[in-house]
N, C-alpha and C positions, 0 to 999 in steps of 0.2 A: 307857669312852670319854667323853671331857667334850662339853659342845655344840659347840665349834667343829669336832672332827674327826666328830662325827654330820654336824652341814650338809655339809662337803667330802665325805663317802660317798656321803650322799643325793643330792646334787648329779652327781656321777660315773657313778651308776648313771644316773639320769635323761640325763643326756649321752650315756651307751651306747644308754640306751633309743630318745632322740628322734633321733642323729646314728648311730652305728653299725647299729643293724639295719636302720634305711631305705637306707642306702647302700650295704647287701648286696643290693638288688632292682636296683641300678642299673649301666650297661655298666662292666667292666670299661676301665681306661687301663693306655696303653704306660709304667707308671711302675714300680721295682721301689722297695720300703720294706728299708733297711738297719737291724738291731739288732743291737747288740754289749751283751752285758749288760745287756739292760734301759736303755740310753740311758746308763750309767754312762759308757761310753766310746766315741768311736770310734774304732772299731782293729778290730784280730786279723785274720782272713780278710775277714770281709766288707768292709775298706776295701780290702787289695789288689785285690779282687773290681771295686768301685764304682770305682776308678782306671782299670783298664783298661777296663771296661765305657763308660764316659765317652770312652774314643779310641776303642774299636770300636763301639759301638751307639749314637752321638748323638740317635736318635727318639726312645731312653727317656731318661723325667723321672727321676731320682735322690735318694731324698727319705731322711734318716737320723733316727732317733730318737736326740735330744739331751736334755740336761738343763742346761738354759739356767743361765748361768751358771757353769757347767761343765766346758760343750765346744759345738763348733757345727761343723758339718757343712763337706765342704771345699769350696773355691772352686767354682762353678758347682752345688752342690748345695744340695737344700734342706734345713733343722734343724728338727724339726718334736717338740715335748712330748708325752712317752706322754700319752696322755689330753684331748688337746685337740680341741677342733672338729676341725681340723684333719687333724691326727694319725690321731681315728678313720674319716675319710673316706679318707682314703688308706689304711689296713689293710684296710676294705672294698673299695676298688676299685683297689687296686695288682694287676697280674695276675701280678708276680713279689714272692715275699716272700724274704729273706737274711737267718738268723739263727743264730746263734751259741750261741744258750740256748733261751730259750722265751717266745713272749710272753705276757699276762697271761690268766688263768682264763678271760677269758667271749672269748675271740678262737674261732673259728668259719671256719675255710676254706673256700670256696664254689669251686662247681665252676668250673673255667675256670680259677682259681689255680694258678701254679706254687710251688712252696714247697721252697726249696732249704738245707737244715741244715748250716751248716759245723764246729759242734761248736767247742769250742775247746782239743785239746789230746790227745796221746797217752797213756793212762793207765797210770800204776803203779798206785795205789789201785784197790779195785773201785767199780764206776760202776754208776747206776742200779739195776734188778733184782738184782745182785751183790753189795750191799752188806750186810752184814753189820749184823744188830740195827737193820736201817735209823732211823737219828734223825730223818729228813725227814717233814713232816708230812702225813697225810692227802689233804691238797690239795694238796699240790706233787705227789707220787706220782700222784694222778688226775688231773692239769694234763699231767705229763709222759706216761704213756701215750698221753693222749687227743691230743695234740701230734704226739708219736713217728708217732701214725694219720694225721697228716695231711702229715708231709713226702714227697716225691716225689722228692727226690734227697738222701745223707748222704754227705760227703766221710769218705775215709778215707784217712789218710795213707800207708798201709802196710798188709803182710798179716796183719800181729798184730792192726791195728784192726780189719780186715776180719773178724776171726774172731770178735772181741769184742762188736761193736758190734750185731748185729740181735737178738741174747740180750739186751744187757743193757739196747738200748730197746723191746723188743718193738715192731720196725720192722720193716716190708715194701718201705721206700724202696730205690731202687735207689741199689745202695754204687756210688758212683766213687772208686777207686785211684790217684788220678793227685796224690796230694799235699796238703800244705798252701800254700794260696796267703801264708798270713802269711810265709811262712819262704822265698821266692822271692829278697827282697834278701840273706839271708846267705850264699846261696850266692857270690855277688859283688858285691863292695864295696869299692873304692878308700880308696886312703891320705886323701884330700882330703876323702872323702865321711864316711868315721868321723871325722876331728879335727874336721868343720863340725859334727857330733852333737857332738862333747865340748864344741868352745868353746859352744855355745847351754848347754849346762850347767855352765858356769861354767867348763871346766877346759882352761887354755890353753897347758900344760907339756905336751909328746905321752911325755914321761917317767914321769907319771904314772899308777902304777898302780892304774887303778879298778874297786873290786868290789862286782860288783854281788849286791846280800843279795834274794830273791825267796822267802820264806815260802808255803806253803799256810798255807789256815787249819785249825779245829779243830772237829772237828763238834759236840765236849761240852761246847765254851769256849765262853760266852757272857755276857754284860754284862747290867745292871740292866735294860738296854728291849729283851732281848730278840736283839740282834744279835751276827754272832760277833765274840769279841777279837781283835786285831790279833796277830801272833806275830814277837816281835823279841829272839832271841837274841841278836844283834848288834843297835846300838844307837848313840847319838850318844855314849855315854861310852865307847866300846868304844875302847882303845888299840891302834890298827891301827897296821902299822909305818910307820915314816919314809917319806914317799915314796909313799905309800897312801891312796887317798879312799875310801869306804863311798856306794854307791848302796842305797837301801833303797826296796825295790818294795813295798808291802801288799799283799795280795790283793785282789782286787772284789768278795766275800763282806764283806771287813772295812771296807770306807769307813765305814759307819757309824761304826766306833769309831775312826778314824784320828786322832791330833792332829800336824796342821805341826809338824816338829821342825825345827831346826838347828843347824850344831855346828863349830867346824874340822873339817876332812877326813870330813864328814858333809852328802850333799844328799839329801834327801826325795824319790825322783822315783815315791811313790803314785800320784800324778796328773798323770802325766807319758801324752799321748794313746797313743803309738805304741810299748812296748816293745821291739819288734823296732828301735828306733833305740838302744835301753839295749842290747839282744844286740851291737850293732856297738863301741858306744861302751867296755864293760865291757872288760876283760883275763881278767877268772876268776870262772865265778859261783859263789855260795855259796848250799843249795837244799836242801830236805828233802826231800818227796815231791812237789813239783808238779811239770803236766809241760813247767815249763819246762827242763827238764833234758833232753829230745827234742828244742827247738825248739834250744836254746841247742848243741849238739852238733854242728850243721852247720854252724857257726862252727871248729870244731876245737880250740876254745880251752879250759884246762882246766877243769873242776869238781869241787867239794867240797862235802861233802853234812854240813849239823850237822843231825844229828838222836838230842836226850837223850830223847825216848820211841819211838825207833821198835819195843821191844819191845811197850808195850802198844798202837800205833798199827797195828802189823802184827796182832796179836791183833783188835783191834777192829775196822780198817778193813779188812783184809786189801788183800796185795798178789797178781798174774797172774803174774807170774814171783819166782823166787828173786834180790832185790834186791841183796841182803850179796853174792851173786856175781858179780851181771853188773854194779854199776857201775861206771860210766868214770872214777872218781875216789874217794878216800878216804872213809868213812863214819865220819863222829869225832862224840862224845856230846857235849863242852862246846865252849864259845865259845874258852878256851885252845888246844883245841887248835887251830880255824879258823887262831886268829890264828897260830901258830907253824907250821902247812903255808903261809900264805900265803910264809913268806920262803924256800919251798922248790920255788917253780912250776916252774922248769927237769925235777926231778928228779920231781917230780912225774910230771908230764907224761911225761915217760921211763919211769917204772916203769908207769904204764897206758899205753903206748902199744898193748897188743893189744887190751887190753879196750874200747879206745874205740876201735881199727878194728871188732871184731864188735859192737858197739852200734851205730856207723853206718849199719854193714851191715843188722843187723833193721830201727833205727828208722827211718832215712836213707834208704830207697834210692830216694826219689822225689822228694828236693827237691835239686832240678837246676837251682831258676830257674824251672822253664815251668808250675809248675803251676797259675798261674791262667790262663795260656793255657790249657790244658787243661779245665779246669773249665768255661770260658765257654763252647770249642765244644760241651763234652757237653749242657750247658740250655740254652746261646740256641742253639747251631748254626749 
């Protein structure tokens, strides 16, 4: 560690010292603190969450953890830097906390706090405690437990989550089954509503078939400082067919490694806030094991799964159910093949039409639209 990132540590802690634990002695406020990723972005649940909560609950202050220059919190809300004055006075005296992951190591919930876990996402892979040869380090493992002890409510989308989820976070939080609040706009969404997504991304031909490429990353892949690599099967050189643009999503594990790419019929949308506006905008996602492939399903629209090591990825990561059987779309090993099902979407779609009714069915049967209504009355009331 050279001196300038010694001063920023030492600095940081003294900042915890002098501003966060004093501000743990002091009244709780009617404010609730939003995290998505660690400030990476704002989205996923917790923004549906913060949108409605702003028409029904106007006494609360609304405050999200941003990363300035980056993103910044939505209109009437406040952007506030992990670790600033700021920042750490509101984690102390927010009396409702909304997060999506976990906030950092020395975070400490105090009584009076509500603290509500929206997780982000329905798992294929095994999660938390499940994970096989765990690669996660010491401290995230003792962050997450100790975390997992202090939520009081964990959404669950469904009854497969619900069976999964208090094993593999060693939680006692009470599960609410009522949905994911990210995945409420796909259930309905106008003609008008999807081309205004497309044109803000450049794409003004409603003829235009775009797919969208959304990677997991890789637990073993990792770069010279440390962070994971980016996973880009598909790619700005990839000769997608006539009439076909490539959306490529990075993961939020991989920002670190990410570079702006561009290309004909190739936009970058890594850092594009809202996802669930790319579920609208796309035509057919292409996806290995993330679980966008639950969220992106209640769009109805088809999917294709490239995945060239899910032999040793199922070995290693292991998956909750038998995968090769139940997806809702073709599981093909090279980027050829991607490209040559994409000019078969009609038939596609036709040959798994069962298999993606009984996936709805398991993964689906709660996202109706309402579920951040639901959400809001089970913790505000």
């Amino acid at each position: 560690m050279n001196l300038f990132a010694m001063a920023k540590s030492f600095k940081a802690r003294l900042a915890r010292k002098l501003v966060y634990l004093p501000s743990r002695s002091k009244p709780l406020q009617q404010s609730v603190l939003f995290e998505s990723f660690s400030g990476k972005q704002v989205g996923d649940s917790p923004l549906d969450i913060a949108i409605e909560l702003q028409k029904t609950h106007p006494e609360l202050s609304l405050i999200w953890t941003i990363t300035p220059g980056q993103n910044q919190a939505p209109a009437g809300m406040v952007g506030l830097k992990q670790g600033s004055t700021r920042w750490l006075k509101a984690l102390a005296r927010s009396k409702y906390l909304v997060n999506n992951a976990n906030f950092p190591s020395y975070f400490r919930k105090r009584d009076g706090q509500i603290y509500l876990q929206t997780w982000h996402g329905t798992p294929l892979k095994m999660i938390g405690n499940d994970i096989r040869n765990n690669r996660t380090s010491k401290v995230y493992q003792d962050t997450m437990i100790r975390e997992a002890g202090y939520w009081d409510y964990l959404i669950s989308p469904n009854p497969y989550c619900s069976a999964i989820f208090p094993k593999a976070f060693t939680t006692g939080a009470r599960l609410l089954e009522l949905g994911y609040p990210r995945n409420d706009r796909l259930s309905g969404f106008s003609h008008d509503q999807r081309q205004a997504i497309r044109q803000s991304l450049g794409v003004s031909d409603p003829n235009q078939t775009l797919v969208l490429y959304a990677p997991t990353w890789r637990d073993a892949e990792r770069g010279s400082k440390g962070g994971w690599e980016a996973v880009d099967y598909l790619n700005e050189n990839s000769q997608l067919p006539t009439g076909y643009t490539l959306l490529y999503r990075g993961h939020a594990n991989t920002h670190a490694s990410h570079k702006k790419r561009a290309a004909d019929n190739f936009i970058d949308v890594t850092l594009y806030p809202d996802v669930a506006n790319l579920f609208i905008a796309a035509d057919v996602l292409v996806t290995d094991y993330s679980s966008v492939m639950f969220d992106f399903s209640v769009t109805g629209k088809p999917i294709i799964f490239l995945t060239p090591d899910i032999e040793s990825y199922e070995r290693d990561r292991g998956f909750y159910f038998d995968f090769r059987s139940e997806a809702p779309g073709p599981i093909l090993l090279s980027a050829p093949e991607v490209l040559e099902a994409l000019t078969k979407l009609p038939k596609l779609s036709k040959d798994y039409a069962e298999k993606y009714r009984a996936w709805r069915d398991k993964f689906n049967p709660k996202d109706d639209g309402n579920a951040t209504a639901r959400v809001i009355k089970a913790v505000w009331k």
